[in-house]
C-alpha positions as CSV (number, residue, x, y, z in Angstrom):
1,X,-24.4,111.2,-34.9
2,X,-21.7,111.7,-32.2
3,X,-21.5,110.3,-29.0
4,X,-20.0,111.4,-26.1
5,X,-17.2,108.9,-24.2
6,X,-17.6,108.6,-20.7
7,X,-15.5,109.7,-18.6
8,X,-13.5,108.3,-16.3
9,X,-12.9,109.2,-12.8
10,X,-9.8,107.9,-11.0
11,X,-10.4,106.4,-7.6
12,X,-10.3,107.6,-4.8
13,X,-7.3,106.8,-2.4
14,X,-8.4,105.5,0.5
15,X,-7.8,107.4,3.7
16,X,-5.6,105.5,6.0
17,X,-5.7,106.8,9.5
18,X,-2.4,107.7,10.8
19,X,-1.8,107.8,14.8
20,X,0.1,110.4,16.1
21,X,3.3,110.3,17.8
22,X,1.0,112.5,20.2
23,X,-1.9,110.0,20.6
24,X,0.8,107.3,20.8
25,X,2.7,108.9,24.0
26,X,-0.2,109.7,25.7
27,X,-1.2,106.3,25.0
28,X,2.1,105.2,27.0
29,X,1.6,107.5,29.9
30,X,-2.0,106.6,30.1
31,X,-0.8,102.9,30.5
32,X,1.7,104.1,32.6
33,X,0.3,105.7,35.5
34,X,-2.5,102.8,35.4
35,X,-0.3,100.1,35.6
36,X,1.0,102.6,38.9
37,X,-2.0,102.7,40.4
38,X,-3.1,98.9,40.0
39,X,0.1,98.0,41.4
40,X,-0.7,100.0,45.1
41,X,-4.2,98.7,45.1
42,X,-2.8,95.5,44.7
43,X,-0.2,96.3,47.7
44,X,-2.9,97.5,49.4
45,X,-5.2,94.6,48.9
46,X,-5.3,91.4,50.9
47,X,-6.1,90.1,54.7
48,X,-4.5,93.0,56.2
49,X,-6.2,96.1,54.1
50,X,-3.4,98.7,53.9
51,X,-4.7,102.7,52.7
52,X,-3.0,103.3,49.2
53,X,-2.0,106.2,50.6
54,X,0.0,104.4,53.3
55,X,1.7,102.0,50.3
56,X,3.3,105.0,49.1
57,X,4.4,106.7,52.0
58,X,5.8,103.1,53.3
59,X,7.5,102.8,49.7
60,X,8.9,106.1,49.8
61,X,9.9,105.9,53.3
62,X,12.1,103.4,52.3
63,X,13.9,104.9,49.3
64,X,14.4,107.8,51.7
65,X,14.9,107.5,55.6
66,X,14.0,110.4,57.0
67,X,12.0,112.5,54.6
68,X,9.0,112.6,56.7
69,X,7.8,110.9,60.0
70,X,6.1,107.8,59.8
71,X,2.9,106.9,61.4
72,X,1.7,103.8,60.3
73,X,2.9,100.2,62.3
74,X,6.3,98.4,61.2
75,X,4.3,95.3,61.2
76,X,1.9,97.3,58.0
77,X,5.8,98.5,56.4
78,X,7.3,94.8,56.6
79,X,3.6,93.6,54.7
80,X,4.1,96.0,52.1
81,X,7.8,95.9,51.0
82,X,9.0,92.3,52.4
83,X,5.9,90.3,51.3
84,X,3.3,92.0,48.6
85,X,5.3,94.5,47.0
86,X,8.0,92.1,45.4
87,X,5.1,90.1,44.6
88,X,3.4,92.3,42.7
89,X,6.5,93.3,40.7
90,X,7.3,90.1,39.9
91,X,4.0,89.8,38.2
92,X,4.4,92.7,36.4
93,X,7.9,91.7,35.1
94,X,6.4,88.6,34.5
95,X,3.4,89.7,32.1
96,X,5.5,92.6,30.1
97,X,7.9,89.6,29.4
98,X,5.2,87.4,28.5
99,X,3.2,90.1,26.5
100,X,6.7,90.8,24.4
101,X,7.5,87.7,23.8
102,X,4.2,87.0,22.9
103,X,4.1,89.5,20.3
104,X,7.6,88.9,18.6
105,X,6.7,85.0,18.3
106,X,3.4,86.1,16.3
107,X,5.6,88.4,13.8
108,X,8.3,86.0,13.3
109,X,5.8,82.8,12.6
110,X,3.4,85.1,11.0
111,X,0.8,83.6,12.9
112,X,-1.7,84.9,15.1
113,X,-1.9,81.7,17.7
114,X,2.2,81.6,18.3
115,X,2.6,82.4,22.2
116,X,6.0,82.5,23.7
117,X,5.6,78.7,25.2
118,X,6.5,77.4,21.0
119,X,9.5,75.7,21.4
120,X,8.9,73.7,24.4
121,X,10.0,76.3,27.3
122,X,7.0,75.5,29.4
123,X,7.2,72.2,29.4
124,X,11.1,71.9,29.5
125,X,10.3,74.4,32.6
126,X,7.6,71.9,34.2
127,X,10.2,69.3,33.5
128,X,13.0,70.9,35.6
129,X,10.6,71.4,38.5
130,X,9.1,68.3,38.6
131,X,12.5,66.7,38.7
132,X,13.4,68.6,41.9
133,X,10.2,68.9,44.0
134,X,9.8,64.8,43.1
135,X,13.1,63.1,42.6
136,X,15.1,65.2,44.6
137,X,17.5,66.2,42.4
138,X,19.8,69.2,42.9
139,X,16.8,69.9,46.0
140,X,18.0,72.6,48.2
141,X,21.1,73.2,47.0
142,X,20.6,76.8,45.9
143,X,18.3,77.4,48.8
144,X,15.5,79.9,47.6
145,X,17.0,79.6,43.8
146,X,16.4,76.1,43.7
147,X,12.9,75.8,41.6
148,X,13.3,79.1,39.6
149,X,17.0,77.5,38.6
150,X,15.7,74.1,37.7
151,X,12.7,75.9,36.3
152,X,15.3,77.9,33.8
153,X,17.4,75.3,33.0
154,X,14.6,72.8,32.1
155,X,13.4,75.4,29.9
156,X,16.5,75.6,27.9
157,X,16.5,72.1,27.3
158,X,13.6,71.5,24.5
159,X,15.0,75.4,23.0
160,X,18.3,74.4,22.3
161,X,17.6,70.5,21.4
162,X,15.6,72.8,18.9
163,X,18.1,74.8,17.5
164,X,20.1,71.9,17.6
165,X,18.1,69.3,15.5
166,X,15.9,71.7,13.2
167,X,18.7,74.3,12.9
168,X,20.1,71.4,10.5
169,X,17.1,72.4,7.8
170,X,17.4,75.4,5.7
171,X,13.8,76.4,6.7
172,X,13.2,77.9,9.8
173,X,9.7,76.6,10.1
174,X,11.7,73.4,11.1
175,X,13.0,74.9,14.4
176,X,9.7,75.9,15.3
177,X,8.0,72.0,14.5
178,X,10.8,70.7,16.5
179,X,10.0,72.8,19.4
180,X,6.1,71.9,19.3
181,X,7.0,68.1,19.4
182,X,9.6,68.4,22.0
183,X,7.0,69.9,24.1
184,X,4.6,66.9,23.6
185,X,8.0,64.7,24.8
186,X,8.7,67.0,27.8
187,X,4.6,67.1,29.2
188,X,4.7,63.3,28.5
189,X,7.8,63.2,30.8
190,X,6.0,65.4,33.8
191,X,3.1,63.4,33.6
192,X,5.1,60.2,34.0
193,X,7.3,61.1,36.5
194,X,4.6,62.4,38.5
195,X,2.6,59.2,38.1
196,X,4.9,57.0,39.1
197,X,7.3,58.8,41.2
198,X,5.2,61.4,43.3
199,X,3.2,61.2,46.3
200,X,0.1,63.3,47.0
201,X,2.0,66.3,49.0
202,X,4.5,66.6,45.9
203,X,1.8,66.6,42.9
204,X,-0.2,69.3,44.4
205,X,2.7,71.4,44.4
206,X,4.0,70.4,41.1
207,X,0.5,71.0,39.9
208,X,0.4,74.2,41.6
209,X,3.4,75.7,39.9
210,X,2.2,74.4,36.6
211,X,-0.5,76.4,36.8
212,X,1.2,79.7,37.7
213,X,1.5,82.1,40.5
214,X,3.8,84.3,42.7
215,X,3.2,83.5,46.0
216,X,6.9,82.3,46.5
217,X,7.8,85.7,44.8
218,X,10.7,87.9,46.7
219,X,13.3,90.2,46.0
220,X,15.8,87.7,45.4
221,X,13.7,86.3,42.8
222,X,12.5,89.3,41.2
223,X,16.4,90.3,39.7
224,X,17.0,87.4,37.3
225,X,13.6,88.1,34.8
226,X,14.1,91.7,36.2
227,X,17.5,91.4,34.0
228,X,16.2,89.2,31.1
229,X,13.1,91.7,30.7
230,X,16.0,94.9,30.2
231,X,18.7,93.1,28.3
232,X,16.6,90.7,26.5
233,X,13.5,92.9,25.4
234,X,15.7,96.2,24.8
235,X,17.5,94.4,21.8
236,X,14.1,92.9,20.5
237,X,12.7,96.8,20.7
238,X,16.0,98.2,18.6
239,X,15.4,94.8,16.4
240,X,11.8,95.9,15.5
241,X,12.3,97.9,12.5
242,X,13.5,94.6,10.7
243,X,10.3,92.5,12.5
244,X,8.7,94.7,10.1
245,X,10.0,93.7,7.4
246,X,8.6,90.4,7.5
247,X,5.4,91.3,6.8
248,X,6.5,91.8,3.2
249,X,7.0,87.8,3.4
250,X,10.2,86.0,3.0
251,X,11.2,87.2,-0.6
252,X,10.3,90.6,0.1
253,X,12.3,90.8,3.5
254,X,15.3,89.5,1.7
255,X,15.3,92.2,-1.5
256,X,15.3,94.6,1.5
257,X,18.7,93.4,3.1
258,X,17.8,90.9,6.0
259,X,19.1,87.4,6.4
260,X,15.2,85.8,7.0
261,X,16.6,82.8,8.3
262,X,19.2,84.0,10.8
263,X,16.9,86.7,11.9
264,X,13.9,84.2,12.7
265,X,16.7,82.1,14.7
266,X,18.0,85.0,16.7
267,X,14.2,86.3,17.5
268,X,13.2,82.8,18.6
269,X,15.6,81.9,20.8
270,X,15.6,85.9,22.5
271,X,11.6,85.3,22.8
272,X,12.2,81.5,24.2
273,X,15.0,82.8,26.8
274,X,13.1,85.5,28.1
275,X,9.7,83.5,28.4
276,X,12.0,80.7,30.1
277,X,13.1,83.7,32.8
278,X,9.4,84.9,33.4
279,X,8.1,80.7,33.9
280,X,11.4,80.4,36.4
281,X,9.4,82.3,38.5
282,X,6.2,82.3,37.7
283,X,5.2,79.1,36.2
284,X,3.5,78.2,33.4
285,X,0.9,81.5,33.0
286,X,-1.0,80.9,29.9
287,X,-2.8,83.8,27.6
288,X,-1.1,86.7,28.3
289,X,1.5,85.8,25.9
290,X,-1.5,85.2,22.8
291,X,-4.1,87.5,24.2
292,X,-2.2,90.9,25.1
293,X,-0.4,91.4,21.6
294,X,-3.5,91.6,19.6
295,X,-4.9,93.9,22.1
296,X,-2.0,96.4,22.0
297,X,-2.1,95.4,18.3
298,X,-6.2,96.7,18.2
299,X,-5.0,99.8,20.2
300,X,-1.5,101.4,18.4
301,X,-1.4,99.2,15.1
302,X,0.7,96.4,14.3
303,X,4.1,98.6,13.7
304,X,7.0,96.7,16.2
305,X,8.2,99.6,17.5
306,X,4.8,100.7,18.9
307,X,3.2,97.3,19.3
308,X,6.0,96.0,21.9
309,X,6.0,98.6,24.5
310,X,2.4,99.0,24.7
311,X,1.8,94.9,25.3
312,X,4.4,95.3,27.8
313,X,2.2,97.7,30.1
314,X,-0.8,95.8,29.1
315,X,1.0,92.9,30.1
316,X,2.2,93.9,32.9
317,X,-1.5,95.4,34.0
318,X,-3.2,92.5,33.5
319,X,-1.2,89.9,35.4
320,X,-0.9,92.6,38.4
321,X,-4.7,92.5,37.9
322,X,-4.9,88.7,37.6
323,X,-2.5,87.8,40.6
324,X,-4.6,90.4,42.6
325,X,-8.1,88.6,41.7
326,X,-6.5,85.1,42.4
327,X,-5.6,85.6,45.6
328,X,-8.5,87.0,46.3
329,X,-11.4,84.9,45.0
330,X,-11.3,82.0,47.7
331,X,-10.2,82.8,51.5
332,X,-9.2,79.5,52.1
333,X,-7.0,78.8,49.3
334,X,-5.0,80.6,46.8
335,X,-6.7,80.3,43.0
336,X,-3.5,79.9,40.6
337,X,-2.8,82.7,38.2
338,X,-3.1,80.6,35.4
339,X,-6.2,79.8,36.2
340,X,-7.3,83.0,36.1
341,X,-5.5,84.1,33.2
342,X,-7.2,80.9,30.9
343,X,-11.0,82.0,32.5
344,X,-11.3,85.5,31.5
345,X,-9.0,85.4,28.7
346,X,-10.7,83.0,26.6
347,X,-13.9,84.7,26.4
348,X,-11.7,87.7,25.5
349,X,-10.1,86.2,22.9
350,X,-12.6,84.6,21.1
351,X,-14.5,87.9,21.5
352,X,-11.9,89.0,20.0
353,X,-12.1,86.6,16.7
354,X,-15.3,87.5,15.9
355,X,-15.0,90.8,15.8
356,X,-12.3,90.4,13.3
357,X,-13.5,87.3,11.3
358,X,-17.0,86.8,12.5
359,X,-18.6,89.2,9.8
360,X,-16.4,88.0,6.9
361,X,-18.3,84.8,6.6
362,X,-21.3,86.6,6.7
């Protein structure tokens, strides 16, 4: 009596779903011409309600004298291009650098809660700021530049007393530790200067940039993160190809060809310099640096190259969106963006969470 062997099947590949270089352009001009559009309806938006139409004819009028007549009031044109227009810019430069930043710090760490604020730059930032507006120190002496400076230098501080003291370790993860305690030391020190030093006119300013906006915002101000978004996230877009790399871990990354260590330096202190450009002038804006990156993440993958550029728009959307919605939720006061930012991004991201962990523990 004979019996037959079973036989057996291989299994089946599973399908993995590639996106198009298609679905991922139009993805990017989708992005695109929304991040347009919320831009001019945040022109448009405030006290003075300005036609979109009108924004662009007023921006366009002033790119080129002459093209057509004009028939709106100069009053309406110095609204739009002295006052909310480099605002609004700013905000976008702002959250794309943010939003990169973000995203780089998460693939470097390897871990999903990094933000761009790791090694200290908020804090140092703070720091620098708090010194001025309370102490006096260096006060007026670059005129409008004064806080954004102090701002940017404060935020080098805790980076490169980072580099300096974990650099010594051959792990990397030691820069990084460093970074988190020097911003414990740095909020200590804004909290005790403004204690003891600062009288009530001073600490609801100091609190007021801490917390983010752009209401000092011009077109002076705009060039410097302007800059630092171009120079600085260019080379972390032609470096993405090795951020890849690490997701192999640090053994496999090395077989490969790339210097783990010097890499993970290099990334973190491009992420920490462009994040300390963005709080110079915009303060310490929280969430759009954790939040955005798993979004575009959700939307084009986790490959670098497609990853950056897409948290960049989404970046830049939401903070043009945020700015817009902070100034206009109370008539008597400004709501900082930060504020805004922390309210409807935390429900996001823990949203978020669940629908990526909440049915494993199920």
């Amino acid at each position: 009596m004979s019996t037959l062997a079973p036989t057996r099947t291989a299994p089946a590949k599973p399908q993995v779903r590639r996106r198009s270089r298609v679905g991922f352009g139009m993805i990017v001009v989708v992005l695109t011409a929304v991040l347009l559009v919320a831009i001019a309806a945040a022109v448009s938006f405030g006290s003075v309600r300005i036609p979109i139409g009108d924004v662009w004819a007023i921006v366009v009028h002033r790119l080129m004298p002459g093209a057509f007549e004009s028939w709106w009031t100069e009053a309406r044109a110095v609204i739009v291009v002295e006052s909310r227009l480099p605002r609004t810019l700013t905000a976008a430069v702002v959250g794309a650098s943010l939003a990169i930043a973000g995203g780089v710090a998460q693939a470097v760490t390897r871990n999903p809660l990094a933000d761009p604020y790791l090694l200290g730059v908020s804090s140092g930032a703070g720091f620098g700021v708090v010194l001025v507006m309370t102490l006096g120190i260096g006060a007026g002496t670059l005129g409008a530049f004064t806080i954004p400076t102090a701002a940017f230098i404060g935020a080098m501080i805790p980076l490169f007393l980072a580099l300096l003291i974990g650099g010594r370790y051959p792990q990397s993860t030691a820069i990084v530790l460093v970074g988190v305690a020097l911003g414990s030391v740095f909020s200590a020190l804004i909290t005790f200067t403004l204690l003891v030093f600062a009288d009530e006119h001073t600490l609801s300013g100091v609190l007021h940039w801490l917390a983010g906006g752009f209401g000092d915002a011009r077109w002076s101000t705009l060039t410097f993160p302007t800059v630092a978004l171009l120079v600085i996230g260019t080379a972390l877009l032609i470096g993405a190809p090795r951020l890849d790399l690490l997701k192999t871990g640090d053994d496999g990354a090395a077989a490969l060809g790339l210097n783990v260590r010097r890499f993970r330096v290099i990334q973190l202190l491009a992420v920490s310099m462009l994040a300390g450009a963005a709080v110079s002038v915009g303060g310490g804006i929280g969430f759009v640096g954790l939040l955005v990156p798993h979004l575009a993440g959700y939307i084009v993958g986790t490959r670098a190259l497609r990853l950056l550029p897409v948290a960049a728009l989404l970046g830049a959307i939401a903070l043009v969106g945020a700015d817009t919605l902070a100034r206009s939720i109370a008539r008597s006061t400004e709501v900082p963006v930060g504020v805004v930012t922390a309210l409807v991004g935390a429900p996001i991201f823990v949203f978020m969470l669940y629908r990526q962990y909440g049915k494993v523990g199920r």
